[in-house]
C-alpha positions as CSV (number, residue, x, y, z in Angstrom):
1,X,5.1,39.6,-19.6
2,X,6.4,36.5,-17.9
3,X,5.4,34.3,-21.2
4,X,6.4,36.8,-23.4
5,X,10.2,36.5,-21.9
6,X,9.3,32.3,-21.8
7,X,8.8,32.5,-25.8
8,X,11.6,34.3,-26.1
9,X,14.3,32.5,-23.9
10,X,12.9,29.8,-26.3
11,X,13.0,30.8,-29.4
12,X,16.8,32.0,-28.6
13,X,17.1,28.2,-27.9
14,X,15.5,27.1,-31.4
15,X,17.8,29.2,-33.0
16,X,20.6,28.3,-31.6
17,X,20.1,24.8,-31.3
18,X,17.8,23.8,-33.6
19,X,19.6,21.8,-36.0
20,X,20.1,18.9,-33.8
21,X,16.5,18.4,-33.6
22,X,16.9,17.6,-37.6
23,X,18.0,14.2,-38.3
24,X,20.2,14.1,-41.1
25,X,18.3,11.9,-44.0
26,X,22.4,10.5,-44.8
27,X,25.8,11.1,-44.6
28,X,25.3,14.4,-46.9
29,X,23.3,17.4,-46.0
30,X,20.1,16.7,-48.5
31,X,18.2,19.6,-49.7
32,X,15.2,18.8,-47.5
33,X,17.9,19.1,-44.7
34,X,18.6,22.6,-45.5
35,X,15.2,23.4,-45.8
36,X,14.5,22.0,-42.3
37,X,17.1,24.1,-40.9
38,X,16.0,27.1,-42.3
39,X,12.7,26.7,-41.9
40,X,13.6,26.3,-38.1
41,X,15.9,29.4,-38.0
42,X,12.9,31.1,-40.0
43,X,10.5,30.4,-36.7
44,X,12.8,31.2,-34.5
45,X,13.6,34.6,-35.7
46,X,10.2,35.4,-36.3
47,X,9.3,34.5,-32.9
48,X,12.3,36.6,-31.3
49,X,11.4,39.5,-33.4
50,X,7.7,39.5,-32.1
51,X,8.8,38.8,-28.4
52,X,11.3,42.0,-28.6
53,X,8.3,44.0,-29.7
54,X,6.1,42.8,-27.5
55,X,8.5,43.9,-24.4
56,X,10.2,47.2,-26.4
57,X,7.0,48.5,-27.3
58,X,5.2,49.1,-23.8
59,X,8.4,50.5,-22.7
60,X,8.7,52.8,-25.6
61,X,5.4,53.7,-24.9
62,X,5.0,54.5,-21.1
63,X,8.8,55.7,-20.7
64,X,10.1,57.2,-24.3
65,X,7.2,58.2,-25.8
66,X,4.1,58.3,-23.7
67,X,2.2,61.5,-25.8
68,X,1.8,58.4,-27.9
69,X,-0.7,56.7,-26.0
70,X,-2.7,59.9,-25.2
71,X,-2.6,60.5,-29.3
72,X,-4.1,57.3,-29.2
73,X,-6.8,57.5,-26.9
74,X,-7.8,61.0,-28.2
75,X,-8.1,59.1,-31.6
76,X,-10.4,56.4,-30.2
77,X,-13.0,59.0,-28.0
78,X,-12.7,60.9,-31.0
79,X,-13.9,58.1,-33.1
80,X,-16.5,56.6,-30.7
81,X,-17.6,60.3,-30.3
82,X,-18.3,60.7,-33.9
83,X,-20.1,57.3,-34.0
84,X,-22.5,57.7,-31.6
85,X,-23.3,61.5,-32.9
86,X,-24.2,59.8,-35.9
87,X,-26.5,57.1,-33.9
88,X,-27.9,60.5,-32.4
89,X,-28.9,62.1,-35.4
90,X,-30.2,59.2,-37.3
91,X,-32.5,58.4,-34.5
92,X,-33.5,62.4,-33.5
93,X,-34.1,63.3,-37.0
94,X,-36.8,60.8,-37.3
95,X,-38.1,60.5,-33.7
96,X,-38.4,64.5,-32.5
97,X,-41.6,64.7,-32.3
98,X,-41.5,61.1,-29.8
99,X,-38.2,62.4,-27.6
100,X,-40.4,65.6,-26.8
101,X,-42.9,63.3,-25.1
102,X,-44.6,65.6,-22.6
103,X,-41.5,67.6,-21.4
104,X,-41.4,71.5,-20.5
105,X,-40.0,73.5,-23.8
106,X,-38.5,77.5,-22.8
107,X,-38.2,79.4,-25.5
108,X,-40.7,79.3,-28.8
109,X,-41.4,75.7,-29.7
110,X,-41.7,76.1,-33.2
111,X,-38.1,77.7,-32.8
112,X,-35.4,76.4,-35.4
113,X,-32.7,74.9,-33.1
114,X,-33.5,72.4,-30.4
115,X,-31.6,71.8,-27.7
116,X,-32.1,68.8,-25.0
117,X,-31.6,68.5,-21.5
118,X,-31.2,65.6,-19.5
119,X,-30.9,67.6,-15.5
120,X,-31.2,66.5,-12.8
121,X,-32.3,69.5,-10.1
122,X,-30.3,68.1,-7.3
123,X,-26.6,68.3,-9.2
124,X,-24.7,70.9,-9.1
125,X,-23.2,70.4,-12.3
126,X,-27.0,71.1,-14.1
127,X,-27.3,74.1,-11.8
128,X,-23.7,75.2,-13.6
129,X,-25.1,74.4,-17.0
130,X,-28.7,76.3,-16.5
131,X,-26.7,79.4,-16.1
132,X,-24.9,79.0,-19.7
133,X,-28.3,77.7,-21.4
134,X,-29.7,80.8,-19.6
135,X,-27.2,83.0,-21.4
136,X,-27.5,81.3,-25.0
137,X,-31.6,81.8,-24.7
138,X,-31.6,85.0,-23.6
139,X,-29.0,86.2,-26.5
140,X,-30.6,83.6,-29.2
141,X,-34.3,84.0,-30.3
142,X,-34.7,80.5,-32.6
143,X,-33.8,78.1,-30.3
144,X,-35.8,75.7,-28.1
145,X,-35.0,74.7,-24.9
146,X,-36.6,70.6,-24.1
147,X,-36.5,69.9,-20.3
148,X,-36.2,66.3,-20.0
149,X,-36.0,65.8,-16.2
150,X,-33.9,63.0,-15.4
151,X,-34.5,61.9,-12.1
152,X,-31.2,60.3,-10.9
153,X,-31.0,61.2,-7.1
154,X,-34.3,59.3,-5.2
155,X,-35.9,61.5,-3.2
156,X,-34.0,64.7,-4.2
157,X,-35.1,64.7,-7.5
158,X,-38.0,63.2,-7.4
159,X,-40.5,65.5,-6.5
160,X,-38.9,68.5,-8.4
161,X,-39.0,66.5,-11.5
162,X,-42.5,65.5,-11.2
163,X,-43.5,69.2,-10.5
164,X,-42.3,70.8,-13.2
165,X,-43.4,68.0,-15.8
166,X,-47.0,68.6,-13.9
167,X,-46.5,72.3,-14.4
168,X,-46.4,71.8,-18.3
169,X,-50.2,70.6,-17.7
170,X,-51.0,73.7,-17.0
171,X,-49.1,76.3,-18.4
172,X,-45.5,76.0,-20.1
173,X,-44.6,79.3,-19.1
174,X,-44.9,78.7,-15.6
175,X,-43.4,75.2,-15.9
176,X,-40.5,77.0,-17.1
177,X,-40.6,80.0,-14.4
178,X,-40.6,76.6,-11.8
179,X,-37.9,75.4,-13.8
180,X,-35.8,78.8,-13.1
181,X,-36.7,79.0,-9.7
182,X,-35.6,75.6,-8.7
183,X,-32.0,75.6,-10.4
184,X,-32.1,79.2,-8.6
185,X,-32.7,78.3,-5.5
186,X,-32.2,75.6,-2.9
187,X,-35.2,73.3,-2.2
188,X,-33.2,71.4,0.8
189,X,-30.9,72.2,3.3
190,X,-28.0,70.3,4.7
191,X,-30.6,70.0,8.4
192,X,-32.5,68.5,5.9
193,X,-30.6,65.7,4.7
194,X,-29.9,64.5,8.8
195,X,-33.7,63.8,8.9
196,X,-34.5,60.6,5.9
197,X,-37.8,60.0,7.1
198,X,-38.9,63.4,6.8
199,X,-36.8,64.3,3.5
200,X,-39.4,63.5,1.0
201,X,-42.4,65.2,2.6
202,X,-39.8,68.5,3.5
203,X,-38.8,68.7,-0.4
204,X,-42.5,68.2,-1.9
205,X,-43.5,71.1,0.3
206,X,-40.5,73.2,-0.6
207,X,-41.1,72.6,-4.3
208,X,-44.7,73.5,-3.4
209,X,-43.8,76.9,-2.1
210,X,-41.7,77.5,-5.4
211,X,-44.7,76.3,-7.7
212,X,-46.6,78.8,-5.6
213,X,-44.1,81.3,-6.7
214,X,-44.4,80.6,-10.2
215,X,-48.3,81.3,-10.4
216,X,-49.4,77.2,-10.4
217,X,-52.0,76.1,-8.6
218,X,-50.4,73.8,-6.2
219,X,-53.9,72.0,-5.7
220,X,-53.7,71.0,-9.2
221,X,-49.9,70.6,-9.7
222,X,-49.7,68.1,-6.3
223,X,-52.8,65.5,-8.1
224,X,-50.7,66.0,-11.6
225,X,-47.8,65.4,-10.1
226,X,-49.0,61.5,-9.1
227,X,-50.5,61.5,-12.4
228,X,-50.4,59.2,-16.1
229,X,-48.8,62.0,-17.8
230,X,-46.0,62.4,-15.6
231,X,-45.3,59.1,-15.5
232,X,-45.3,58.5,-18.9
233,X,-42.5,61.5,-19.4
234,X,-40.6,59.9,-16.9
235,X,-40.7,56.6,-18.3
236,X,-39.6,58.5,-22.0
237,X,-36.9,59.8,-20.1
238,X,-35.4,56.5,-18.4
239,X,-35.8,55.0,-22.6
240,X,-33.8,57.8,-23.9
241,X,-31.6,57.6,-21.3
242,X,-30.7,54.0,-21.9
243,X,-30.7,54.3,-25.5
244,X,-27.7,57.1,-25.9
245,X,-26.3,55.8,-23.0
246,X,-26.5,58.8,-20.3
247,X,-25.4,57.7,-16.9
248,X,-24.9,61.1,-15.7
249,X,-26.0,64.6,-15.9
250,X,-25.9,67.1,-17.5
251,X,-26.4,66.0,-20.9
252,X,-27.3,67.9,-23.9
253,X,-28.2,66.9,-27.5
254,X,-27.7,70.5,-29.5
255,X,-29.5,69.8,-32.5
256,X,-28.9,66.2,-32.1
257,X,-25.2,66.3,-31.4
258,X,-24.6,64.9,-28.2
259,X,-22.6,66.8,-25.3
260,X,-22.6,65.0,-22.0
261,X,-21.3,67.3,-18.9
262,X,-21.4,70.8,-18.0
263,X,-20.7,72.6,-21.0
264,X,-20.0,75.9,-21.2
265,X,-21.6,79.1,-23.3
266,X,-19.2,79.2,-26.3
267,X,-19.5,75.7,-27.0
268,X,-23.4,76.0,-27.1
269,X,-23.5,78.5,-29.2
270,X,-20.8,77.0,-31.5
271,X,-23.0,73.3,-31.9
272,X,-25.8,75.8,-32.8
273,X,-23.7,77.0,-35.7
C-alpha cells in the first residue's frame, strides 16, 4: 500500500511537471519535443490509472462489494475441486483393484458402486459419518463399502486399525461386525487418557474384548495384528493418503469422486447417482 501511494504521488509529479525534464532541441517546439511530452504525460497517466486501481479496488472489495470476494473464492474451490476429482478418477479407474489392497469391504464386493473410507476410529467426526454410510448400505444393495483405516491418532488408533485389518484375515464379515462395534462403542475412557503409559496396553485389550464380540479368535487376530499383511495395508493407506492429499478424516471417494469431511446421507446417495 505504502508504494502504491509512493508511485502515485509520483506519477502526479510526472504529469505535472514533466516537461521541464525535456530539453527543448531549439527555440521552437520540434516534433520530437511534442512527442517527448506526450510520451511522458502518456506514463504518467497510465501509472496514476493503475495506482487508483490498485488502492480503489481492495476497498471496493472488502467495504462496497465484499460478496465479490466470496464469488471468487467459491469459483477457485470450485475449480481446484473439479481438478482434483478428475486426478481421482483417472487414477481409481485404473488402479481399483491396487487402492483395495487388503482393506475390510461391507457390503457384496462384486457390488456395482464403491465407496472409500479413509476413518479413523478415534474421531468423532468418522463415528458421525458411519452412521450415514450405515443408512445408505442398509437402504442400497449394489454398493461396496472399502475400509481404509487411516491411522492418524498414535496410540488411539493404532490398535483398532490393526485389528480390524487383521480381522479381514479371517473373516470379512466379522471384520466388518468389529468395524460396527468399534464406531458403536467407546474403546477408551477419559480415566483412560490420565494414565499414557498404560494407554496402549488398556486399548489393545479393549479392542480385544470387542473382537471377542464379533466371533474372532483373539489368539489369532493379536499375532495378525503385528503381522506383514497389516503392515502392508497400512503402508497402502499412508500412499493413498499422500497422493489425494487427505490430512484429515473422514474422507470418502464415492465412486472416485472425492468428499473430504463428514458428509451427510443425501449427499451419499446423490454421488451414487
Amino acid at each position: 500500500m505504502t508504494w502504491t501511494i509512493l508511485i502515485l504521488v509520483l506519477a502526479i509529479a510526472l504529469y505535472m511537471f514533466g516537461d521541464k525534464f525535456v530539453k527543448q532541441s531549439g527555440k521552437k517546439t520540434s516534433t520530437m519535443d511534442i512527442v517527448m511530452h506526450k510520451g511522458i504525460s502518456v506514463v504518467a497517466i497510465m501509472l496514476i490509472a493503475g495506482a487508483v486501481c490498485r488502492l480503489w479496488t481492495p476497498a471496493y472489495l472488502v467495504h462496497t462489494n465484499p460478496a465479490i470476494l466470496q464469488e471468487m473464492v467459491t469459483s477457485m474451490q470450485t475449480q481446484q475441486e473439479e481438478q482434483k476429482n478428475k486426478e481421482v478418477r483417472k487414477y481409481v479407474a485404473s488402479h481399483m483393484d491396487e487402492m483395495i489392497g487388503g482393506a475390510p469391504i461391507v457390503g457384496d464386493e462384486k457390488a456395482a458402486h464403491t465407496i472409500f473410507l479413509f476413518s479413523d476410529y478415534s474421531c468423532p467426526y468418522c463415528r458421525r459419518v458411519h452412521g450415514e454410510i450405515s443408512r445408505v448400505m442398509a437402504d442400497r444393495k449394489d454398493v461396496r463399502l472399502v475400509l481404509k483405516n487411516f491411522s492418524i491418532h498414535g496410540v488411539l488408533s493404532d490398535a483398532p486399525a490393526q485389528a480390524v485389518i487383521a480381522a479381514k484375515l479371517q473373516d470379512n464379515a466379522k471384520a466388518a461386525q468389529l468395524d460396527k462395534l468399534l464406531m458403536d462403542k467407546d474403546y477408551f475412557t477419559q480415566d483412560d487418557m490420565k494414565n499414557r503409559d498404560k494407554l496402549p496396553s488398556i486399548i489393545e485389550a479393549n479392542v480385544m474384548k470387542l473382537a471377542k464380540e464379533a466371533g474372532l479368535d483373539t489368539k489369532k487376530l493379536a499375532a495378525d495384528m503385528k503381522g506383514e499383511e497389516v503392515a502392508k495395508e497400512l503402508n497402502n493407506v499412508r500412499e493413498l493418503a499422500q497422493r489425494f492429499e487427505i490430512s484429515g478424516t473422514p474422507y470418502l471417494i464415492i465412486d472416485s469422486k472425492a468428499f473430504p469431511g463428514a458428509i451427510p446421507y443425501s449427499k451419499i446417495i446423490d454421488a451414487l447417482k
